[in-house]
C-alpha positions in Angstrom: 97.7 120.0 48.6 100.4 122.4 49.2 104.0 121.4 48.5 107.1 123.2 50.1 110.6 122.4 50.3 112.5 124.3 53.0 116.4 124.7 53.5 117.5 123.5 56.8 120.7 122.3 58.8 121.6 119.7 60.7 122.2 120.4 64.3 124.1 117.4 65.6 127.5 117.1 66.7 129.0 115.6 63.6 131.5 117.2 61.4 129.3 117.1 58.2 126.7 119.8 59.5 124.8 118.4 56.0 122.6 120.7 53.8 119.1 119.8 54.7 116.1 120.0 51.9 112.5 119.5 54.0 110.0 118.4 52.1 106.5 120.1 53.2 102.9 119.1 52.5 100.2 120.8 53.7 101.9 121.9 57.3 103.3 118.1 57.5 107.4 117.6 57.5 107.5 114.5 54.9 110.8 113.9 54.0 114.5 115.3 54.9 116.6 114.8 52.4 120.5 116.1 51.7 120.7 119.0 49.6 122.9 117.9 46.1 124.0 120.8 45.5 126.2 121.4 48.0 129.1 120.2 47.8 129.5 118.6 51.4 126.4 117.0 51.7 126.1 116.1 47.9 122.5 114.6 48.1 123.7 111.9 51.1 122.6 111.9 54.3 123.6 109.5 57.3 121.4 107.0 58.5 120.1 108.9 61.6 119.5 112.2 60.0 117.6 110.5 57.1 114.9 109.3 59.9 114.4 112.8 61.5 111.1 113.2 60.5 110.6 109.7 62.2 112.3 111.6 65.2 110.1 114.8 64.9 107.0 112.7 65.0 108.0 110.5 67.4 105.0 109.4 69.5 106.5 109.9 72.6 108.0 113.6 71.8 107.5 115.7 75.1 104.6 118.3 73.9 103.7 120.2 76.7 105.2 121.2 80.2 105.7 118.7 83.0 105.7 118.4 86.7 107.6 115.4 88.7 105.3 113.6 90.7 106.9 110.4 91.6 110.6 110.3 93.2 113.4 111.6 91.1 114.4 109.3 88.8 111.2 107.3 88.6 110.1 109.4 85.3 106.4 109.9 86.9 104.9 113.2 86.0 101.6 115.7 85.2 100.6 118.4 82.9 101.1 121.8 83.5 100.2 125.1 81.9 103.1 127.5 80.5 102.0 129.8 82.6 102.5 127.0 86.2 105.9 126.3 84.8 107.3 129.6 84.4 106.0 130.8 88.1 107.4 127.2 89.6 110.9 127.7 88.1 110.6 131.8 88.6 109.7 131.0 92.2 112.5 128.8 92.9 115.2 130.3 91.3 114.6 133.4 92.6 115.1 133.3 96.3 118.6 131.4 95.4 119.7 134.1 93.1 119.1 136.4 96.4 121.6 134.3 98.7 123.7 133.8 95.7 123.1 133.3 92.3 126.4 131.0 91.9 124.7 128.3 93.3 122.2 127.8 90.0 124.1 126.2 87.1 123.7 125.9 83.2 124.4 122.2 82.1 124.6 122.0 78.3 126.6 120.7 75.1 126.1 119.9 72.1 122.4 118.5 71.1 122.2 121.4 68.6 125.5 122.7 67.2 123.4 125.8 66.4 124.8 129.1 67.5 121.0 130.6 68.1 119.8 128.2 70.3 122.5 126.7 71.1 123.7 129.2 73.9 123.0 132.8 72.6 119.6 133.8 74.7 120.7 131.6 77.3 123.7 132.7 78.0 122.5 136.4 78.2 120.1 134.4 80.9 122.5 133.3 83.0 125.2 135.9 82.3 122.6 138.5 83.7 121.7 136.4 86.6 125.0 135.5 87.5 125.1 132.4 87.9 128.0 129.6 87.8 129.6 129.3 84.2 130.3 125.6 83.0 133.3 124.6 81.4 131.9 122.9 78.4 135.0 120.6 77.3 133.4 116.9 77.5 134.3 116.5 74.0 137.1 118.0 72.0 138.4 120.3 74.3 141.7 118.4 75.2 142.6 118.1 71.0 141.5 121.7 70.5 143.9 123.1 73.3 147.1 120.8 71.7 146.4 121.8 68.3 145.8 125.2 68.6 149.4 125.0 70.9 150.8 123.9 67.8 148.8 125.6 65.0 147.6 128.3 66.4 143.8 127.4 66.0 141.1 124.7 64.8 142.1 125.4 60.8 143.5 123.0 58.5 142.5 120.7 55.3 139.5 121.3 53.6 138.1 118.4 53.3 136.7 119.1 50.1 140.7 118.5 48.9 141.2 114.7 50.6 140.6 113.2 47.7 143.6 114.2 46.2 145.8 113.1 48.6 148.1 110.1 47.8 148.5 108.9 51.3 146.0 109.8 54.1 146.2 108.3 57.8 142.9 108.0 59.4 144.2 109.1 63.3 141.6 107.9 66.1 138.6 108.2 63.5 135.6 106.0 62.1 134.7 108.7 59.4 132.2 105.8 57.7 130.2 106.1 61.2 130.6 109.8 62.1 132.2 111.8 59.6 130.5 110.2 55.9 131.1 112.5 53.7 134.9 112.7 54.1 134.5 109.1 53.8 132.9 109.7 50.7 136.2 111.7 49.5 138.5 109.0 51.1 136.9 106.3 48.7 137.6 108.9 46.0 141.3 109.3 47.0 141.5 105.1 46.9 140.0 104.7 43.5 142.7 107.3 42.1 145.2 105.3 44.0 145.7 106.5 47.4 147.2 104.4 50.0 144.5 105.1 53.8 146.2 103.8 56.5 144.1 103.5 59.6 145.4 104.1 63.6 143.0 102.9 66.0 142.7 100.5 68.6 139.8 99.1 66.9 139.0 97.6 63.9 135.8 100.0 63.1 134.1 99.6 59.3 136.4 101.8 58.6 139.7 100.3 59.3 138.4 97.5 57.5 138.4 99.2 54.2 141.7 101.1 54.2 144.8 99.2 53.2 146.4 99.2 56.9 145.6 98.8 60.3 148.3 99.9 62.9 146.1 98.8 66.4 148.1 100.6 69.2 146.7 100.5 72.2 144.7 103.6 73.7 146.1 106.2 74.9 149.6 105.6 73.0 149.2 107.7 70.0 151.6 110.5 71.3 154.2 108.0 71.5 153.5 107.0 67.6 154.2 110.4 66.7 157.1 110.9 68.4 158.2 107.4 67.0 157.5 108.4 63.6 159.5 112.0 63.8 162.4 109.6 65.0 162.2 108.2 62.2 162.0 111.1 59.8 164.9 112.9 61.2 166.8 110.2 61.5 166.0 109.2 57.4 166.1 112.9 57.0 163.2 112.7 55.2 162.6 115.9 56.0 161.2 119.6 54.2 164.5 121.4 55.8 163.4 124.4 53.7 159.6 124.6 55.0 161.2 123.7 58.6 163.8 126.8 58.3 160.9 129.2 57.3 157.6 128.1 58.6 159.0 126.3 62.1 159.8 126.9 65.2 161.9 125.1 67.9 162.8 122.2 65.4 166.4 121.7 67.2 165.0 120.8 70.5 162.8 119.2 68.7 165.0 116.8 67.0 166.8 116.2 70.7 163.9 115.2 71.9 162.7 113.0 69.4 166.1 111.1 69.5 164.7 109.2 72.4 162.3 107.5 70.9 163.6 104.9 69.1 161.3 102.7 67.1 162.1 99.8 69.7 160.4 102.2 72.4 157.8 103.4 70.3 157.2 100.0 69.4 157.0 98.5 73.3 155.0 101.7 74.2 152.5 101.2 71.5 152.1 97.4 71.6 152.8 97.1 67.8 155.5 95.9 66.2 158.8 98.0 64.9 158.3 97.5 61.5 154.7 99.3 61.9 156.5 102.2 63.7 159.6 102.8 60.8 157.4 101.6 57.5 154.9 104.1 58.5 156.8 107.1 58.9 158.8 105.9 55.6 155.9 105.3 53.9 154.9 109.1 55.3 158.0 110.5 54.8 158.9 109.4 50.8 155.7 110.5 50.2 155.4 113.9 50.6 159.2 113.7 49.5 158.2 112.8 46.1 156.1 116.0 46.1 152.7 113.8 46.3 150.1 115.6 49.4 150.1 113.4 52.2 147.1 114.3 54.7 146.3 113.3 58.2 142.3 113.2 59.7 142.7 112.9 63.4 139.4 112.4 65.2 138.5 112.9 69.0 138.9 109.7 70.1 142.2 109.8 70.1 142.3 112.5 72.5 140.1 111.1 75.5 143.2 110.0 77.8 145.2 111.8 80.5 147.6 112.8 77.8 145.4 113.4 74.9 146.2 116.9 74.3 149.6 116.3 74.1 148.5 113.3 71.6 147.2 115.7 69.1 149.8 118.4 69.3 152.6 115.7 68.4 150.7 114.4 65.2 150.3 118.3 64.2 153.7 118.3 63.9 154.0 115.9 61.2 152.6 117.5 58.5 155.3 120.8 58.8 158.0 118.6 58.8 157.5 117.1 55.5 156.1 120.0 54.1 153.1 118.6 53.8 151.1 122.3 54.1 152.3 123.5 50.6 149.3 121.1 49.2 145.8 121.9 49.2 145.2 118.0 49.9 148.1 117.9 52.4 148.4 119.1 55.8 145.8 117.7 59.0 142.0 118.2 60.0 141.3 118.1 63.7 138.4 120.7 63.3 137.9 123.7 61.1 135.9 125.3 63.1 138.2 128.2 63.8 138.2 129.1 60.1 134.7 130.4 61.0 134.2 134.4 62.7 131.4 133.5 64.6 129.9 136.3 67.3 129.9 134.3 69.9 130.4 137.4 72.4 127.9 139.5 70.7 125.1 136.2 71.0 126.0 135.3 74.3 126.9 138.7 75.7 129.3 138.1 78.7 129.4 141.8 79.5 126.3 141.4 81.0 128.2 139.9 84.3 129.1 143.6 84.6 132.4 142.8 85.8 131.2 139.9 88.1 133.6 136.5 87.8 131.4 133.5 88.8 133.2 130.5 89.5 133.4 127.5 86.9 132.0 124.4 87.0 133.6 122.0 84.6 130.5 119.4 83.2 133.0 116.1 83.3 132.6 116.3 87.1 128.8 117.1 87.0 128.9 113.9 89.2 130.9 115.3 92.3 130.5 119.1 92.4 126.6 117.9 92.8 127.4 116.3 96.3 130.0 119.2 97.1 128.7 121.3 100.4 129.5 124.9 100.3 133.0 125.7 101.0 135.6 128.5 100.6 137.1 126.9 97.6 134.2 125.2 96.1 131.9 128.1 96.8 128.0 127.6 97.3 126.7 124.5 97.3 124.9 123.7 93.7 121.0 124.1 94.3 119.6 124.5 91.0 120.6 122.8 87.7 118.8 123.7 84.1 119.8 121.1 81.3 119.5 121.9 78.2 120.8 120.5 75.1 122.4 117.7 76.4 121.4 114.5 78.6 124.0 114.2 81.6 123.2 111.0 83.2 123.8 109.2 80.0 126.7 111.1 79.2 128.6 111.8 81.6 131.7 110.2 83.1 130.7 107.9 86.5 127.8 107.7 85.9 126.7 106.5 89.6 127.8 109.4 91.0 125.9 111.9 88.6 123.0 109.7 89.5 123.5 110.6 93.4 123.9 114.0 92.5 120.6 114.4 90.3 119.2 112.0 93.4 119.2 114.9 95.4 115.6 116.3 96.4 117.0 119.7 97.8 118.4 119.9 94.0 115.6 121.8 91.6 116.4 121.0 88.2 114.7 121.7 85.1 115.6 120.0 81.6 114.5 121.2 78.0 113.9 118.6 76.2 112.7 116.5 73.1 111.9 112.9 74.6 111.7 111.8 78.4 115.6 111.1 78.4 117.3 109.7 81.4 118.0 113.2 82.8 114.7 114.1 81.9 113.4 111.2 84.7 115.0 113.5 87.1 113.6 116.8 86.2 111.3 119.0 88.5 110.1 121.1 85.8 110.0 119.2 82.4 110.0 121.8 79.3 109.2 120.4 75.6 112.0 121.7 73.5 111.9 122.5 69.6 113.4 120.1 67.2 115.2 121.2 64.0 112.2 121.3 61.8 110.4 123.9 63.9 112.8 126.5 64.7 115.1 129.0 63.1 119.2 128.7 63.6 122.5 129.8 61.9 125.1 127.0 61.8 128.9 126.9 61.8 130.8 123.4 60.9 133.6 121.6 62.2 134.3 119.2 59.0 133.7 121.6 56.3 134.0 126.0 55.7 130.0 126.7 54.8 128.3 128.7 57.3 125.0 127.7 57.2 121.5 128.3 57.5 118.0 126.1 59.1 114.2 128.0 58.1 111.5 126.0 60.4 109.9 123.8 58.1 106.8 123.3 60.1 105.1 124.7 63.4 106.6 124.0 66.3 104.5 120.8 68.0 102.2 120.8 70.4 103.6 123.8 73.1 106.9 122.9 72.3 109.3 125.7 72.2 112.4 127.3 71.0 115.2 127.0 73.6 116.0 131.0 72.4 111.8 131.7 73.6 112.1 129.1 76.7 115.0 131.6 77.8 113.1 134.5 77.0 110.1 133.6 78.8 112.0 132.8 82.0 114.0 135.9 82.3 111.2 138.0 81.9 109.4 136.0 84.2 111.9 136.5 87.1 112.3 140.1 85.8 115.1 140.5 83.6 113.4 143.5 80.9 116.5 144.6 79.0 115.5 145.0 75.4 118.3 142.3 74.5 115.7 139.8 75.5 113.1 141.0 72.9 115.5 140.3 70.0 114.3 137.2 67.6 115.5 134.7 66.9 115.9 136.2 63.1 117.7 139.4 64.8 119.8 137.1 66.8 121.0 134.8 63.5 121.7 138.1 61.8 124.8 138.5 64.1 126.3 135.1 64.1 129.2 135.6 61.9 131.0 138.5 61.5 130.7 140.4 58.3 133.7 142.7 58.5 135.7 139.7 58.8 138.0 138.8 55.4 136.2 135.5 55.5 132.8 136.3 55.7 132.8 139.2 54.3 129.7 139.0 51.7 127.5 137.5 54.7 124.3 138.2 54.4 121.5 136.2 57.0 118.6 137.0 54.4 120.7 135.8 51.3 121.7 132.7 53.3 118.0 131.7 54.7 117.3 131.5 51.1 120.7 129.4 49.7 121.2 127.5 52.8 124.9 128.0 52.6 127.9 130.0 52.0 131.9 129.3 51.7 133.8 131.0 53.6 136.6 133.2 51.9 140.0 130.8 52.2 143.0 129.7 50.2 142.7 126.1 49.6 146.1 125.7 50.9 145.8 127.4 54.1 149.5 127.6 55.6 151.4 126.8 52.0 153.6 130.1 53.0 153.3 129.4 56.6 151.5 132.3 58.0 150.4 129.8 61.4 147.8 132.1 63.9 150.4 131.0 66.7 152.8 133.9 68.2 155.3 133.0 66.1 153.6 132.8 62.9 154.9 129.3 62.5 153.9 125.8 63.5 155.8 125.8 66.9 157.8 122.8 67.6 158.6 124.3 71.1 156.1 126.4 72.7 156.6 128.6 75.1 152.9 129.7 75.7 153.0 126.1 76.9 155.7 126.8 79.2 153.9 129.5 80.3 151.2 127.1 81.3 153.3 125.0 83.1 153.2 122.2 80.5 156.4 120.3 78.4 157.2 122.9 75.9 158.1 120.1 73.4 156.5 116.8 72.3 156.6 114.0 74.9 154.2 111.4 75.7 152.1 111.0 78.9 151.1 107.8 79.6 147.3 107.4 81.1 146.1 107.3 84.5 144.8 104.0 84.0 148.1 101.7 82.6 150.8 99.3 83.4 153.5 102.8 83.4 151.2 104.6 86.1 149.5 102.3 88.0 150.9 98.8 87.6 148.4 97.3 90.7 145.5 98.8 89.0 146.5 97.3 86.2 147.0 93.9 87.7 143.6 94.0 89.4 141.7 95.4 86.1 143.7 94.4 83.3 141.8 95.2 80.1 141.7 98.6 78.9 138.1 99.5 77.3 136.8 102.0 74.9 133.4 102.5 73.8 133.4 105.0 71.2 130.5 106.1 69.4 127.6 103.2 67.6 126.9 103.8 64.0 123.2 104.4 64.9 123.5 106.5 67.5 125.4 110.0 67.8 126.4 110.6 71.3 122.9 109.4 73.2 120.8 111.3 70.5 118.9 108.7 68.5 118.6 106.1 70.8 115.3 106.3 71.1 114.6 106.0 67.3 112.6 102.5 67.4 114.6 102.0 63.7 117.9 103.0 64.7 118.0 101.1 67.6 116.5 98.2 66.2 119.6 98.0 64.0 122.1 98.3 66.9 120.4 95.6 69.0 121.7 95.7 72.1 124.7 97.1 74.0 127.9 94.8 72.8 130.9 94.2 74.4 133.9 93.5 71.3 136.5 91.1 72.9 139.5 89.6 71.7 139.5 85.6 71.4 142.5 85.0 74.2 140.9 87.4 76.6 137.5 85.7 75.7 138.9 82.2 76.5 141.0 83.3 79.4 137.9 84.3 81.4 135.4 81.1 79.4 133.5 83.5 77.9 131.7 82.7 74.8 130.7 84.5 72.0 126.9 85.9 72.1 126.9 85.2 76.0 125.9 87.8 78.6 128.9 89.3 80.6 129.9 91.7 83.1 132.2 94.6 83.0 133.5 96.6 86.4 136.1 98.7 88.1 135.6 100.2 91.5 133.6 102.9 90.1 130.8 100.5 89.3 129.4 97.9 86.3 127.5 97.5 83.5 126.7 94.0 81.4 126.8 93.9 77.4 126.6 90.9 75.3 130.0 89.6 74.1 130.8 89.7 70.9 133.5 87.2 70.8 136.6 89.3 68.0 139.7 89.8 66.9 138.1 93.6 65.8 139.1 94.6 69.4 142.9 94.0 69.8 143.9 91.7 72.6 144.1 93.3 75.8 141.2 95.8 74.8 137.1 95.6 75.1 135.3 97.7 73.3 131.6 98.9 74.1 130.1 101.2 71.4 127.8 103.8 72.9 126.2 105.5 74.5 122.8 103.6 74.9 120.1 105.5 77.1 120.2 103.7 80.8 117.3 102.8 80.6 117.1 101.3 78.1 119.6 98.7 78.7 118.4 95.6 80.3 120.1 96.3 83.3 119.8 99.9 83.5 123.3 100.9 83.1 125.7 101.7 79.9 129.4 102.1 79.5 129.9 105.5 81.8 129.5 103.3 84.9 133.1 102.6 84.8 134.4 105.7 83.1 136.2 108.4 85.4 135.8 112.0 85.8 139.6 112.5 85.7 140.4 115.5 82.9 143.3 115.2 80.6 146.6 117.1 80.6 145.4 120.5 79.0 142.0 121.5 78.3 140.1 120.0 81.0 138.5 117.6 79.2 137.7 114.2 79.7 139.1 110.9 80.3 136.5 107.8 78.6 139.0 106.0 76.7 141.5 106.1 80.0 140.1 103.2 81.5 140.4 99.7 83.1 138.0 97.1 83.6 137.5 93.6 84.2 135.2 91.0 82.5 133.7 88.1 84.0 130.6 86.1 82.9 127.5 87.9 84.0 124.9 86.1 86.7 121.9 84.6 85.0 
C-alpha cells in the first residue's frame, strides 16, 4: 500500500482558509485533516471540512456531462460525451455572441475562494467574448465599501493577536459557527481574563459564551456606534493625541455625534440606555488604561439598506481610543487587502480591448432574467453559465430567480459538484472538480498566509477543473490565444505579486511544498497611522464619499423594511427576520452532506415566547412565514435566543430539500444597500402564522 500525505487548502467562503493535510492511500483520499503546524489552523478543522472526503465521495457526485431532458427545473437528464457538450454549448453561444455577446452572462461567487479556479481562465473566457460582467457583491461588498471609506482597505487585526486583547466586542458575528479558529483565540483571551461582549440580534452559541449580550435589533448597529462615540466624547474618553495625528474630520465628527444621545441610541436600537453608555465606558476606560481593546465585526451586520454605513461607524471606534497602537487592538472586517493578489494578470480584463460591457449585479439575478431588451437594460439575457455558486438557493426572491431560470428560450449551463437546485435547471450539466483533485493558490480573509492546495487524487470520473472546463470551451468556439494554454501551475505562479513588500519571498514551488506563507506585516498595522485612505489617516469625514454622493460623516440609515421607513409595512408584517448562516452548512454548500444535514434536522424557525403566544403557536409545531414576495414553512422553535419582535431562520437549506420546497430567500428582497451594491437579507419583514396541516 502506498501512503501520501498532500498539502491542500480549503476553498470555502470562511475566514479560516485552514491548512489542509490529505491523507492518500493507494490513489484513495482517506482522511483531511488540519495541518498543526500552522498557526491558523493548528490541527482543527470545522465540522464540515472534516467530512470532505465524505463530500468528495459522495455517491451522488456529478461524474460525467449531462443533457436536460425533462422541463427545467424537474432535474431529469442523460449522458453525454465531452465532446456533445462542448459542440451543444459552442453551438449555442456562438450565434448570440454574433448579435451581441452582452447578452450571455457569468453567474459565480464564492464556492471556491481559490484565485485559479475561482475566476482566472474564466474571466479571460468571457473577457475575450465580451460578454456582460457581473457585479459579484452578494456578500461583503456593502462592509468592504464602508470600511475601506474609512480605513482605506480590508486590513486590520491579525487575528493571531486577539487573544491578547482585554476587551473584544464580537460585532454581527458567530465566530464558533463560521469563523473557529478566532474563536479558538477568543477562549484564549477569556481564560487570561478578557471581558467578550457580543452585539447581535441573536443569541448564537456564541453569544452564549461571552459575558454580554447587547440584542439590538437588525439593522441598528450604525446607530450603536454613533451612540457609543456620544458617549466617548462626551466622557472624553478619548486618544486626543492619536485623533490630532492619525484622524481626519474629528470636529464634524464630534457635531455630529452630539445627536445621538444614549436615549436615542437607546429607542433606535431597542435596548436599554444603560447597554448604550456602560458599553462605550466599558470600551472607552479600557483602552484608556493602555489595555488593547479589539472589535470582530462579521457580515451580518452589514446586510441592511444601510449596512455600509454600519460598518464604517464602528471603524471609527478603534482610532478614537487609540486602539491601533496595539497589535491586539484595532478591528477585523477582512484582511484580505493585506494580500497583493494578481487578479488583473489572472483574469486579464484587457482582453475587452477597450470594450465596456454592461453590468449585471447577481442580487437581482431574479429580475434582469425577465428584463426584455431595452436601451437602458440592453440585450435581453439569453445565456447564463453558473459556476461556483448555486443561484436559486442563494439568491434574494427566490420566486422570481425561479421564473427567470424557468425560461426555455434561456440556455444555461452550470459547473457543478452535485445536482444542486440550479443544477435542475441546467441545459448543459458539467461535473466540476472538488478540492482534492485540482490545483489552486489561496488568499484569506481571516488570517495573512497565502496559501497553497496540490490535488491529492485524480480528478473523478470526467470531472474537470473549472480552469480546463474554460479552456475547452474557448477553444471550442475558437478563442486560440496562447493565454488559454497556460496551466493551471503557470496560472498559480502569478497569483501574488512578488515585487510587492509583502510577498516579496513568494515563491509557487516553495509554497506547493509548505502549504503556506506569512505575509510580510507589522503586527500593529496602523500603530503610527499610515491609513491607505487619501489622507493617510482613518477619515472621520470623507470626502471621497461626498464625491459619491453619500453623507460624508457617520449617520445612520434606517432599513427599507422598519417602523422609520415604512410604518404600514410594518404594521402589516411586523416581525423582522434574519436567517444567518446554520452551523452545518456554509452558505448552501454542505447541505447535501447526509451527516451534516442529519445534525441540522430540519429548517427552524427561532421565535420569541410573546410573539409565539400572540399568534398560538407552539414550540415544535409547523408554521408559516410570508411577505408579499412569497413563503416558506420551518418548524418553530419556541425561544427567548431570538429577541422579541425578531424570527430567525438559519440557512440556507437546498429547496429541495425542504419539505415544502422552499427556504428562507422566498421572502428576502433584491433591494441593494446604501454603497456597494450589495444585498439586503437581513432587511426584512415577515409574518408568522401556524402553517395548514
Amino acid at each position: 500500500m502506498t501512503k501520501t500525505i498532500v498539502r491542500g487548502a480549503c476553498p470555502h467562503d470562511c475566514p479560516d482558509t485552514c491548512a489542509l493535510l490529505v491523507t492518500v492511500e493507494d490513489g484513495v483520499a482517506t482522511e483531511v485533516k488540519g495541518d498543526p503546524d500552522h498557526p491558523t489552523t493548528a490541527g482543527v478543522l470545522c465540522t464540515k471540512v472534516s467530512r470532505y472526503v465524505e463530500r468528495t465521495y459522495h455517491p451522488d457526485r456529478l461524474l460525467y456531462p449531462m443533457r436536460r431532458v425533462g422541463k427545467k427545473g424537474e432535474g431529469r437528464f442523460e449522458r453525454i460525451t465531452w465532446e456533445q457538450a462542448l459542440d451543444e454549448i459552442a453551438n449555442r453561444l456562438q450565434p448570440i455572441a454574433a448579435r451581441d455577446p452582452q447578452a450571455i452572462l457569468p453567474y459565480s461567487y464564492c464556492g471556491t475562494m481559490g484565485l485559479v479556479q475561482g475566476e482566472a481562465m474564466a474571466m479571460r473566457f468571457f473577457n475575450t467574448l465580451g460578454a456582460s460582467l457581473l457585479d459579484r457583491t452578494v456578500c461583503a461588498n456593502a462592509g468592504a465599501t464602508g470600511y475601506k471609506y474609512t480605513i482605506g482597505g480590508s486590513i486590520g487585526t491579525d487575528t493571531e493577536q486577539f487573544q491578547d486583547a482585554k476587551l473584544v466586542l464580537i460585532w454581527g458575528g458567530n465566530p464558533i459557527a463560521s469563523n473557529l479558529h478566532l474563536w479558538t483565540r477568543l477562549q484564549e483571551a477569556k481564560r487570561r481574563g478578557a471581558k467578550l461582549i457580543a452585539i447581535d440580534p441573536y443569541r448564537s452559541l456564541t453569544v452564549e459564551k461571552c459575558h454580554q449580550h447587547i440584542a439590538l435589533m437588525p439593522g441598528t448597529d450604525a446607530a450603536l456606534a454613533l451612540g457609543m462615540m456620544h458617549v466617548l466624547v462626551k466622557d472624553n474618553l478619548l486618544d486626543h493625541d492619536y485623533i490630532e495625528k492619525h484622524t481626519f474630520g474629528f470636529a464634524q465628527l464630534k457635531d455630529r455625534v452630539a445627536e445621538w444621545t444614549p436615549e436615542r441610541t437607546a429607542a433606535t436600537c431597542g435596548i436599554t440606555v444603560e447597554e448604550v453608555v456602560d458599553l462605550a465606558r466599558e470600551y472607552g476606560r479600557t483602552a484608556r488604561a493602555g489595555e488593547p481593546v479589539a472589535i470582530r465585526m462579521n457580515y451580518g451586520l452589514q446586510r441592511v439598506h444601510g449596512g455600509g454605513m454600519a460598518v464604517r461607524n464602528i471603524a471609527c471606534l478603534p482610532a478614537l481610543v487609540g486602539a491601533w497602537r496595539h497589535a491586539a487592538g484595532g478591528v477585523q472586517l477582512s484582511t484580505s487587502g493585506t494580500f497583493p493578489a494578481n487578479k488583473t494578470v489572472l483574469q486579464r480584463p484587457d482582453l475587452l480591448r477597450g470594450k465596456l460591457p454592461r453590468t449585471i449585479n447577481m442580487n437581482t439575478i431574479g429580475a434582469d432574467l425577465q428584463r426584455d431588451a431595452s436601451p437602458d437594460f440592453g440585450p435581453k439575457i439569453e445565456a447564463v453559465i453558473v459556476y461556483n455558486s448555486n443561484p436559486l438557493a442563494i439568491a434574494p426572491d427566490s420566486a422570481q430567480v425561479q421564473r427567470g431560470f424557468e425560461r426555455e428560450d434561456l440556455f444555461t449551463v452550470v459547473l457543478e459538484h452535485f445536482q444542486t437546485d440550479t443544477a435542475d435547471y441546467a441545459d448543459i450539466l458539467l461535473p466540476a472538480t472538488t478540492q482534492l483533485e485540482h490545483v489552486d493558490a489561496h488568499l484569506a480573509y481571516g488570517h495573512l498566509y497565502m496559501m497553497a492546495n496540490n490535488a491529492a487524487i485524480a480528478p473523478l470520473g470526467e470531472s474537470k477543473p473549472n480552469t480546463e472546463i474554460f479552456r475547452l470551451i474557448a477553444k471550442r468556439m475558437g478563442m486560440n490565444d496562447p493565454i488559454f494554454d497556460e496551466t493551471d501551475d503557470e496560472l498559480a505562479a502569478q497569483a501574488f505579486d512578488r515585487k510587492h513588500e509583502r510577498a516579496v519571498h513568494f515563491d509557487w514551488s516553495s509554497l506547493k511544498r509548505t502549504g503556506w506563507q506569512k505575509l510580510n506585516m507589522p503586527a500593529a498595522p496602523f500603530a503610527e497611522g499610515g491609513f491607505p485612505t487619501p489622507s493617510g489617516k482613518c477619515e472621520f469625514y470623507s470626502s471621497s464619499m461626498l464625491a459619491d454622493g453619500l453623507d460624508p460623516l457617520p449617520t445612520h440609515i434606517p432599513n427599507y423594511e422598519s417602523v422609520a421607513s415604512n410604518p404600514e409595512l410594518a404594521e402589516k408584517y411586523p416581525l423582522a427576520m434574519i436567517s444567518p448562516p446554520a452551523r452545518n452548512f456554509l452558505n448552501s454548500t454542505f447541505v447535501n452532506v447526509q451527516s451534516l444535514r442529519a445534525t441540522e434536522g430540519e429548517p427552524h424557525l427561532d421565535i420569541h415566547p410573546l410573539d409565539a403566544a400572540s399568534r398560538g403557536i407552539v414550540d415544535k409545531e409547523m408554521v408559516r412565514i410570508f411577505n408579499d414576495r412569497g413563503a416558506f414553512v420551518a418548524r418553530a422553535r419556541v425561544t427567548a435566543k431570538a429577541r422579541a419582535g425578531l424570527v430567525v431562520g438559519l440557512s440556507i437549506w437546498w429547496k429541495k430539500l425542504a419539505s415544502d420546497g422552499k427556504n428562507a430567500n422566498e421572502v428576502t428582497s433584491q433591494r441593494l444597500t446604501d454603497m456597494g451594491r450589495a444585498p439586503t437579507f437581513y432587511d426584512t419583514l415577515v409574518q408568522v402564522e401556524k402553517a395548514a396541516p
